[in-house]
N, C-alpha and C positions, 0 to 999 in steps of 0.2 A: 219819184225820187227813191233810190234803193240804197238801202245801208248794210253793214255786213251785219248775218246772223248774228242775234244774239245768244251769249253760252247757256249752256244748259244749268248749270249751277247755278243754286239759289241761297242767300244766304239770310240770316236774322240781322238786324244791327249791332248786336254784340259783336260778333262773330267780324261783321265787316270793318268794327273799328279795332280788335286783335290783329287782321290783316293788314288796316293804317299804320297799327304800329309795327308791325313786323317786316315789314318796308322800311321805313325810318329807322329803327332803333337795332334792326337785324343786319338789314341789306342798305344801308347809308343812304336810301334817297331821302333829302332832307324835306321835309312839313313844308316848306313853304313853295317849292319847285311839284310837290304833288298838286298845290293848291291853284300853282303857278298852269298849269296842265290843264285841272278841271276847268280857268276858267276859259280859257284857250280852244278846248275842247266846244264847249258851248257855246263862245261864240261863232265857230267855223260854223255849227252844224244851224242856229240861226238864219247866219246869210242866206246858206242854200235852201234850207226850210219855209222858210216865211216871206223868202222873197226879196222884196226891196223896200227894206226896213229903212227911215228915217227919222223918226223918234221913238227912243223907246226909254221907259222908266226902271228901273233896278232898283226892289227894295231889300235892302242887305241888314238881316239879323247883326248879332254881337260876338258869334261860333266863329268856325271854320266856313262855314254855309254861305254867310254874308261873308266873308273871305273871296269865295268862290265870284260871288257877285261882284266885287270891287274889281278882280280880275276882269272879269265880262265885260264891263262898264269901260275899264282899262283901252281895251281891245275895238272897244263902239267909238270913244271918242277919237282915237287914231286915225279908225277908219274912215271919221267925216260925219259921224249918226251925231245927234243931238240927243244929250244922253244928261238923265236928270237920276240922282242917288237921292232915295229917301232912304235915312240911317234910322231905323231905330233903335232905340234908347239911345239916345246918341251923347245923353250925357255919361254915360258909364264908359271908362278906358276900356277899350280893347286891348286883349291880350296878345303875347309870342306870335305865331304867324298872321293870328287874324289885326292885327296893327299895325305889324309891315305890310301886310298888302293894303290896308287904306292908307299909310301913310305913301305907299307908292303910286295906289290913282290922286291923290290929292297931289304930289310931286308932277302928275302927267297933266294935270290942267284939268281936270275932275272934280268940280266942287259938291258938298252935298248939304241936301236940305232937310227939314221937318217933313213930313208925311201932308202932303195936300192930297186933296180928292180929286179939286180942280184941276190940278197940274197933272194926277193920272190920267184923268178922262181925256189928254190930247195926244197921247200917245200911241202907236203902232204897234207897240209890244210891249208887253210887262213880264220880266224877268222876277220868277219870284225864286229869292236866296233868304228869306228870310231864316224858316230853320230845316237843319238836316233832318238825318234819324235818329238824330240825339232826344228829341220830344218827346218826353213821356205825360202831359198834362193836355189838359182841352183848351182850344185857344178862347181866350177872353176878350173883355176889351177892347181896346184901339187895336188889337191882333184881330179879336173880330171882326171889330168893324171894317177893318183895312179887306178880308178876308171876304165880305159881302160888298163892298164896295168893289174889286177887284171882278167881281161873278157879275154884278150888276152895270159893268161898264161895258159887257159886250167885248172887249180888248182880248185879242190872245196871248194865250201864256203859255213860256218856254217856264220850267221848273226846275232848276238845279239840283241832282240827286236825286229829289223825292218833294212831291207837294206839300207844301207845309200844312200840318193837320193834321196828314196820312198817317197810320201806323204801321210802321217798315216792317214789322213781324207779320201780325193779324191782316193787314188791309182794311181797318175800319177807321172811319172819317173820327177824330177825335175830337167833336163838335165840330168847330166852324173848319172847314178845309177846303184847299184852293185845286180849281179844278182847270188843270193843264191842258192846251192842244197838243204840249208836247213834254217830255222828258229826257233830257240829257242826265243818267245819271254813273256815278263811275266807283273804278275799284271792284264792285264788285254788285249782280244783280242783287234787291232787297226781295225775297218773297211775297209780302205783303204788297207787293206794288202788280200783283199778278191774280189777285182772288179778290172777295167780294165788293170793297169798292174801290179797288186799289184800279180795276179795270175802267173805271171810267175815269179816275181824278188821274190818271197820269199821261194819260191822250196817248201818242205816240210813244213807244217806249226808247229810247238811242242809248247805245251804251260806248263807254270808253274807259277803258282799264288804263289809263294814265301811264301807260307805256311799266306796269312793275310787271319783274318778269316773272316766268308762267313758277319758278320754281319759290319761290316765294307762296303759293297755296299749295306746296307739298305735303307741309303737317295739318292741311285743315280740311275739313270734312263737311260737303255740302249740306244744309240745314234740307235742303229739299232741292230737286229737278225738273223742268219742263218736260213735259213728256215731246215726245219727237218724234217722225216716220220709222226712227231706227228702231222703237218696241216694237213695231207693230210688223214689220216685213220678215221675221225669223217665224211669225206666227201662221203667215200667208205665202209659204214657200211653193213652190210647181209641184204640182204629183204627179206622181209617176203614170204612164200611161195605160198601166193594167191596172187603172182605181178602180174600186166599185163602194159604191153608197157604205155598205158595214164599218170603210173602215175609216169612216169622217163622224161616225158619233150619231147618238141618236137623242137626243132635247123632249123634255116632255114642259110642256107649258100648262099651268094651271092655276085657274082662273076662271074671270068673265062670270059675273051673275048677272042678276035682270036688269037690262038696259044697258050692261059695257061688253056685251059682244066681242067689241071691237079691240080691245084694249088685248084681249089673249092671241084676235087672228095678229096684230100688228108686231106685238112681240113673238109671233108662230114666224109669220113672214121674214121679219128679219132675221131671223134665225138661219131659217136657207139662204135668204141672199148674199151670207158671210159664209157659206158650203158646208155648212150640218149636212149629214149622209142623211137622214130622218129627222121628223118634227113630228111630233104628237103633241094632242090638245085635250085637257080636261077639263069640261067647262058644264053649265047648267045643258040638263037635256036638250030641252027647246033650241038652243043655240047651236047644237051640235051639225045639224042640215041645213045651216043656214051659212054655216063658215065652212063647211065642205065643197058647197056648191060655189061659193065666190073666189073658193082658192082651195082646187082640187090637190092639190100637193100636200097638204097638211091631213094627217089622218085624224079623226076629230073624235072625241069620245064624250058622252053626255054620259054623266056621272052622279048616283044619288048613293050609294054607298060606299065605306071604307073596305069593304072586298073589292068592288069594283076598280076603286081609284088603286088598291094594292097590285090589282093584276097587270095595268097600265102601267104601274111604274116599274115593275119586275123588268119589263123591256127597254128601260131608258139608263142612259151613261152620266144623264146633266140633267138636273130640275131647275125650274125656274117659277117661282111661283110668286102670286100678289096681282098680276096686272088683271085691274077690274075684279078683283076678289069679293070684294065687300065684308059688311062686317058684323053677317048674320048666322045664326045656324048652319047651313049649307056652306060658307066661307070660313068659317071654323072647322067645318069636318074636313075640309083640304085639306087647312093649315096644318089641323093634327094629322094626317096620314103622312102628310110631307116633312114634319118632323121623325116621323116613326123611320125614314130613308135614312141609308148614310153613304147617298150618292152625296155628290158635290151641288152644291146651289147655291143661283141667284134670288135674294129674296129682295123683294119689292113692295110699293106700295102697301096693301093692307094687309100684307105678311108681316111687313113693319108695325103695322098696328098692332096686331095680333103677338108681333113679337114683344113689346113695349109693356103689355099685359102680363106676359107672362114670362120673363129674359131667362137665356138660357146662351149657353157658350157653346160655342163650336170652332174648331179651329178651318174647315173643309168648305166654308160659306162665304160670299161675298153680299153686305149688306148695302145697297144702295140709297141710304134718305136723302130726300130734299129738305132743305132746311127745317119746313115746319115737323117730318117725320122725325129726324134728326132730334128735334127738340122733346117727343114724344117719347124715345129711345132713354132719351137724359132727361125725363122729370124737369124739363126747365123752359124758358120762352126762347120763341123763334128768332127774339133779338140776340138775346144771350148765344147760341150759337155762331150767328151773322158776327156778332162781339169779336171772336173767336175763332174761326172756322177749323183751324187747324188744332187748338184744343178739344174742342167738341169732337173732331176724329180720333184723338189719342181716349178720348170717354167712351167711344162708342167702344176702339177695338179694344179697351179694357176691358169691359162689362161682357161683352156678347163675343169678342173674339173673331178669326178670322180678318178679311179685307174689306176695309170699310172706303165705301165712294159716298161721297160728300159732293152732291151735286148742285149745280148752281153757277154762275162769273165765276171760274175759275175751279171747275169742280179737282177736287184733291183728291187722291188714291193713298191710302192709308192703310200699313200689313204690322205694323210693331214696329219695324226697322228704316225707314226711311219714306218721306212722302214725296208722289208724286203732283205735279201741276200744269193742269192742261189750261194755255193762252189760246187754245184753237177755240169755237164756237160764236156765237153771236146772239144778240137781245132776242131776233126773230125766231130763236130756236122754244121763247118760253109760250108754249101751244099745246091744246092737248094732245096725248097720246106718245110727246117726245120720250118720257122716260120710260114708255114701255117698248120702243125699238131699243133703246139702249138695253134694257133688259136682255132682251131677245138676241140682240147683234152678242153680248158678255156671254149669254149660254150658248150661241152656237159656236163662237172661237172656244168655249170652252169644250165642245164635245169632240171638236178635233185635236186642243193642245192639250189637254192634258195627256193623252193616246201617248204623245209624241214628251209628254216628258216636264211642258212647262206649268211654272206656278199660277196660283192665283192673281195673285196681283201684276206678274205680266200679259194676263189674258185682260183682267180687270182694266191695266194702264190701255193697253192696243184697244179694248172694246170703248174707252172714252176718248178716246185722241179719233178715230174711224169712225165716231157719230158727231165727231163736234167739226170735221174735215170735208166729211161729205153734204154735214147742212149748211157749211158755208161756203160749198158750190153751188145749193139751190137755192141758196139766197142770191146771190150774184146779179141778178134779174128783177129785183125788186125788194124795195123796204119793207113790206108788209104781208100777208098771206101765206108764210110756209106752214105747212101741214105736215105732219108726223111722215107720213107715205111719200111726201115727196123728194127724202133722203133716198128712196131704195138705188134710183138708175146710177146716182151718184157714190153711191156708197160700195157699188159692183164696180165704177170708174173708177174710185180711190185706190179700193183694196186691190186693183190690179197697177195702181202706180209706183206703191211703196216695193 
């Protein structure tokens, strides 16, 4: 079943209820015919979703939200569905729209009840409208418990807007949160519903702008963007037929101490397979004929002093350093030579340690943590960022500066001025060795675009939309078992489709 693309703008819940009201209050579409929309909206996209629904439960908050749901319920009983409302707090009056719309399923033959368990558990579908993006507390209570019972019943769930729980900014579960097959949500996308666990509690994402027209978001400014094919294909344009290697950039990768090898040839390799003109490799001696011979293309240097690693870098356009670093003696004299550059660089893995030691700003850097590095960066826990994720990138690019990728469900690209959010990638992507092609794919787009003119954080957006695209073509084939390497065939097939 195919729906139309979702937009690329992203927005907070503030931001999307200043455009509720600037619809209403600006451009006359009256509250209660938007509300009238949402629920109309989601019941269509039910039908053809789930099938052939014939019981389903609706539990509708005391908002706008449960609004939405009385609408839904409206449209189920019409239809013929056997359709039960549990209202909660149902002793407290409803207000302005959300009153007329129960007082108009209750006019349509709609009646509703106290909150059973029993009577959820026979249902088809559960519609939950309990709360919008208005939620700023942890659900408690008989909100909980509704909320574990709901998970524990096995039943799928369509979500009105946003899973009640969720937090429309962040994407963090706010204690107990309901976790959707599917999402009808409208007006306008909520960010949070696209990064860390907004990815799995919202199932399917559906959208519907309830018909307000497009000029109504002329004075508002998207809080954040999906990233999309269109970063990435100004990056990946045809060359000219008298190319030669010099003028795609030369990548120096370094890395790899005793036992991760592999983590410097991985981000060497991806490096060419996105058309770096050269790849060079700075790695522990011992390993230096060991990654030449598995993958002649990479020029490999085994490295024990700071002249040495100087003279290696004097030829390179892009550094990329961290993968397999480690965090001794030897991976310390790296990190220091490769600080002493003021080439452009991907810093990774235990460059992040090493940076976290020692913070320093640069505006010419793209810093990659995964959440636990992330948290290393910011003196604080791995939860606290996951909290947050899009705080925690506005910490890092304060402190240390330049383009911070925040990787992870939803990794975010972060320059000062606007974030991006990539919905591309998959669970099967979390394996070793993933974030050192990423590494590697960021430096070699970056030793061709910057040639040609582009920024960082357009190389940074394209280099995480092109690894998170091509590993969910090699997942395709199976649940289980991708391997960092097994992006490459796919990732030479992507970057020639955009």
């Amino acid at each position: 079943m195919e729906h139309a693309p979702l937009p690329c703008d992203l927005f907070t819940a503030a931001e999307v209820r200043r455009l509720d009201r600037c619809a209403i209050d600006e451009h006359g579409i009256a509250g209660g015919e938007l509300i009238h929309r949402a629920g109309a909206a989601a019941f269509a996209f039910a039908g053809e979703y789930f099938g052939s629904v014939q019981r389903v439960v609706v539990i509708c908050g005391g908002g706008n939200n449960g609004a939405d749901g009385c609408v839904f319920a409206q449209f189920a009983h019409q239809a013929g569905w056997t359709v039960q409302v549990f209202l909660l707090d149902e002793t407290r009056p409803r207000k302005g729209d959300a009153a007329v719309a129960l007082a108009k399923m209750r006019e349509a033959g709609v009646c509703t009840m106290p909150y059973s368990r029993a009577d959820l558990n026979c249902a088809d579908l559960i519609v939950d409208a309990m709360f919008g993006t208005g939620l700023d507390r942890s659900l408690q209570g008989i909100y909980g418990e509704i909320v574990a019972d709901i998970a524990n019943s096995g039943i799928p769930v369509l979500a009105m807007d946003i899973p009640s729980g969720l937090n429309a900014d962040s994407g963090a579960m706010m204690g107990a949160t309901v976790k959707a097959a599917a999402t009808v949500t409208f007006v306008a996308l909520k960010r949070g519903m696209f990064t860390a666990a907004g990815r799995d509690c919202c199932g399917t994402i559906v959208f519907s702008g309830l018909d307000i027209p497009s000029f109504v978001f002329s004075g508002f400014r998207a809080s954040a963007r999906r990233l999309t094919p269109t970063c990435v294909a100004p990056l990946l344009e045809p060359r000219a037929l008298n190319s030669h290697k010099g003028r795609y950039g030369h990548v120096l990768v370094m890395g790899g101490n005793r036992g991760m090898s592999g983590a410097v040839q991985m981000a060497a390799e991806a490096a060419l397979r996105v058309g770096a003109g050269l790849v060079s490799i700075a790695t522990r001696a011992k390993h230096a004929g060991l990654i030449s011979a598995a993958r002649p293309e990479l020029m490999c240097h085994g490295v024990d002093t700071a002249a040495h690693v100087d003279r290696i870098m004097a030829q390179a356009s892009v550094i990329a350093v961290g993968p397999g670093l480690g965090q001794d003696p030897w991976g310390r004299l790296i990190f220091d030579c490769a600080l002493k550059s003021t080439l452009p660089m991907i810093v990774d893995a235990d460059a992040l340690n090493w940076l976290a030691e020692m913070p320093q700003r640069r505006d010419n850097w793209v810093l990659t943590p995964h959440p636990g590095e992330a948290a290393r960066l910011l003196g604080c826990s791995t939860a606290e960022v996951q909290n947050d994720r899009f705080a925690a990138c506005v910490e890092i690019h304060n402190k240390y500066g330049g383009v911070c990728v925040l990787k992870g469900a939803g990794t975010l690209v972060f320059d000062g001025n606007a974030f991006g959010v990539c919905d591309a990638g998959n669970p099967r992507m979390a394996t070793a060795g993933m974030g050192d092609t990423l590494t590697g794919i960021m430096a070699g787009l970056a030793a061709q675009a910057l040639i040609a003119g582009r920024s960082l954080t357009e190389i940074a957006s394209a280099a995480v939309l092109l690894h998170a695209r091509a590993a969910d073509a090699a997942s395709e084939n199976g649940k289980v078992g991708l391997i960092a390497t097994d992006i490459f065939p796919w990732l030479r097939r992507w970057a020639s489709d955009v």
